[in-house]
Each structure stands twice: as structure tokens, then as C-alpha cells.
Backbone bond lengths (Angstrom), bond angles and torsions (degrees), N, CA, C in turn:
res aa  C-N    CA-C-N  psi(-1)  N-CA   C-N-CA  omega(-1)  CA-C   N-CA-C  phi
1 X - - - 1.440 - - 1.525 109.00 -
2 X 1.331 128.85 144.03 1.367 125.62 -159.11 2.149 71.87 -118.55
3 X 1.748 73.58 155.24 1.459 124.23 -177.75 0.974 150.55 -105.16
4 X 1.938 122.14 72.13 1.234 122.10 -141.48 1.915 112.83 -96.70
5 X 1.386 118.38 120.42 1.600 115.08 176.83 0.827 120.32 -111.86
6 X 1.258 147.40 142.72 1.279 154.38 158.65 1.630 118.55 -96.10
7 X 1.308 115.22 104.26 1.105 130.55 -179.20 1.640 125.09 -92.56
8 X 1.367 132.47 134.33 0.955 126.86 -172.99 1.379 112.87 -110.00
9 X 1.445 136.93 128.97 1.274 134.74 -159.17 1.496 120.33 -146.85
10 X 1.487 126.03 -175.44 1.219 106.42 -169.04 1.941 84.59 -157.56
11 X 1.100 108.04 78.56 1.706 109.81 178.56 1.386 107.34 -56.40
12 X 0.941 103.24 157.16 2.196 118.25 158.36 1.250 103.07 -64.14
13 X 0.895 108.67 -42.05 1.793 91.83 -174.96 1.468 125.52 -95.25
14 X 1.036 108.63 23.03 1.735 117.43 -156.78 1.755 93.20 -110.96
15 X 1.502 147.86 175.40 1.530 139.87 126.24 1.453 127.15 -73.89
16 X 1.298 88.89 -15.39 2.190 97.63 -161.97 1.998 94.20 -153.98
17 X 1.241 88.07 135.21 1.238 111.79 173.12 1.768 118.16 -34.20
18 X 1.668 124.42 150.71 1.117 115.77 -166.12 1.686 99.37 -137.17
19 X 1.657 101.39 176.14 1.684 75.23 172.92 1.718 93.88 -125.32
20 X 0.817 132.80 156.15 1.687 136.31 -176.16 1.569 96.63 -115.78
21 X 1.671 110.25 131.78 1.142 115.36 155.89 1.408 128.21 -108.37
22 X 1.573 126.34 130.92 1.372 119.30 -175.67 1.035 109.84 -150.12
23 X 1.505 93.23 157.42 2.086 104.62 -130.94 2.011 75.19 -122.17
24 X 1.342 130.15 110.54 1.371 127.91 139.75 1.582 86.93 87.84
25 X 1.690 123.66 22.58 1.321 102.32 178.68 1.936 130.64 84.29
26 X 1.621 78.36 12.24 1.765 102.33 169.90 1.113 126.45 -130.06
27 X 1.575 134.18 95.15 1.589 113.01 -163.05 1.476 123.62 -64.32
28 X 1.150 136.82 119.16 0.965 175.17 -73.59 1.924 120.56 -170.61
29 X 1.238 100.65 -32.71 1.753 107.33 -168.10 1.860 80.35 154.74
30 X 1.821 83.70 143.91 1.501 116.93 170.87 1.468 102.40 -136.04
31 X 1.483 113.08 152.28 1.391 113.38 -169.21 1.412 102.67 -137.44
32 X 1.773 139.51 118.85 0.995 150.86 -123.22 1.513 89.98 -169.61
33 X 1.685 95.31 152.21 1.231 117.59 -177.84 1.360 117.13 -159.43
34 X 1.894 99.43 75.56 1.770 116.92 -140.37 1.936 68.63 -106.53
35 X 1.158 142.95 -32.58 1.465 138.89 -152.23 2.006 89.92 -113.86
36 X 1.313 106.80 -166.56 1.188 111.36 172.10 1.662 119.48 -88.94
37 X 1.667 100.99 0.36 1.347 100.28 -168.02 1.609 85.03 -119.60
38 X 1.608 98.83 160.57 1.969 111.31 164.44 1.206 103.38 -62.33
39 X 1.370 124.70 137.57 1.303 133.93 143.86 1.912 129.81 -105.28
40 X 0.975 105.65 136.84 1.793 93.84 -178.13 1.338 90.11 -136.21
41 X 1.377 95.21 124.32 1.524 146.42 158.36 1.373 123.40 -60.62
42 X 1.575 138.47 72.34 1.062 141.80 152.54 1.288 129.09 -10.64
43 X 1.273 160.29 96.55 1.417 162.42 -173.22 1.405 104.80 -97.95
44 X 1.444 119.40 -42.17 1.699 119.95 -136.17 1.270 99.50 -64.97
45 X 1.398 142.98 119.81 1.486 134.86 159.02 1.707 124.18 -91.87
46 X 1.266 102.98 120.59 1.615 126.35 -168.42 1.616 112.12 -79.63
47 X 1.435 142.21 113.36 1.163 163.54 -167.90 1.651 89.19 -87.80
48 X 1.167 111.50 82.73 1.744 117.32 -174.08 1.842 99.41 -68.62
49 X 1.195 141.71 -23.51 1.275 156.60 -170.68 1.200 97.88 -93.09
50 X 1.440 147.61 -36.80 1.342 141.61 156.31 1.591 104.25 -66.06
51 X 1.356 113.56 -65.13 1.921 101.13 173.10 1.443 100.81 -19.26
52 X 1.333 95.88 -111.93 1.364 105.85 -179.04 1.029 142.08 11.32
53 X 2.037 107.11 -76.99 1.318 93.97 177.04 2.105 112.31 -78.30
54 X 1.309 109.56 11.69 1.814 110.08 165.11 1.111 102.21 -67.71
55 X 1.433 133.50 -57.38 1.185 131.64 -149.12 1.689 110.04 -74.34
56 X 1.700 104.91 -56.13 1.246 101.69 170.17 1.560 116.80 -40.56
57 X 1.489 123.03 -32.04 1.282 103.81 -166.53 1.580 112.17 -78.39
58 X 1.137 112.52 -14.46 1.419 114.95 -175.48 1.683 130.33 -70.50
């Protein structure tokens, strides 16, 4: 079963606190509110050569 957290943090490089999401111990998306609007920050990186050869196998 995968493992979703939401972490609350405060980077060096950030002004205002963020929240980090991580999925099984991989961050995943951070969620920031550097403008007047939410922004979420994509992390997850995709092994397109694992896609692939998944899909073909199916």
C-alpha cells in the first residue's frame, strides 16, 4: 500500500512556509503561496523506459 504525507516546511529559499507532498518517501509536489494564488509544484519524475516497456507488456 503506498503512503501519502503531507509535510509542512519552511525551505531557504522559499519567504513563507510550504507544504511538501510525498508519496512512499519521494517528494512528489510542494504547495506554495509565493504569489496571491496556490501554486503546486510537480516533483514526481517518470522513468519513460519503464512506461514503455509496462505498457508494451500489457
Amino acid at each position: 500500500m503506498e503512503k501519502l504525507t503531507v509535510e509542512i516546511a519552511s525551505p531557504p529559499d522559499r519567504d513563507d512556509l510550504v507544504a511538501e507532498l510525498w508519496l512512499d518517501g519521494k517528494m512528489v509536489a510542494e504547495i506554495n503561496q509565493e504569489s496571491n494564488e496556490l501554486e503546486i509544484e510537480y516533483t514526481l519524475k517518470i522513468d519513460l523506459k519503464s512506461l514503455i516497456k509496462t505498457s508494451l507488456m500489457v
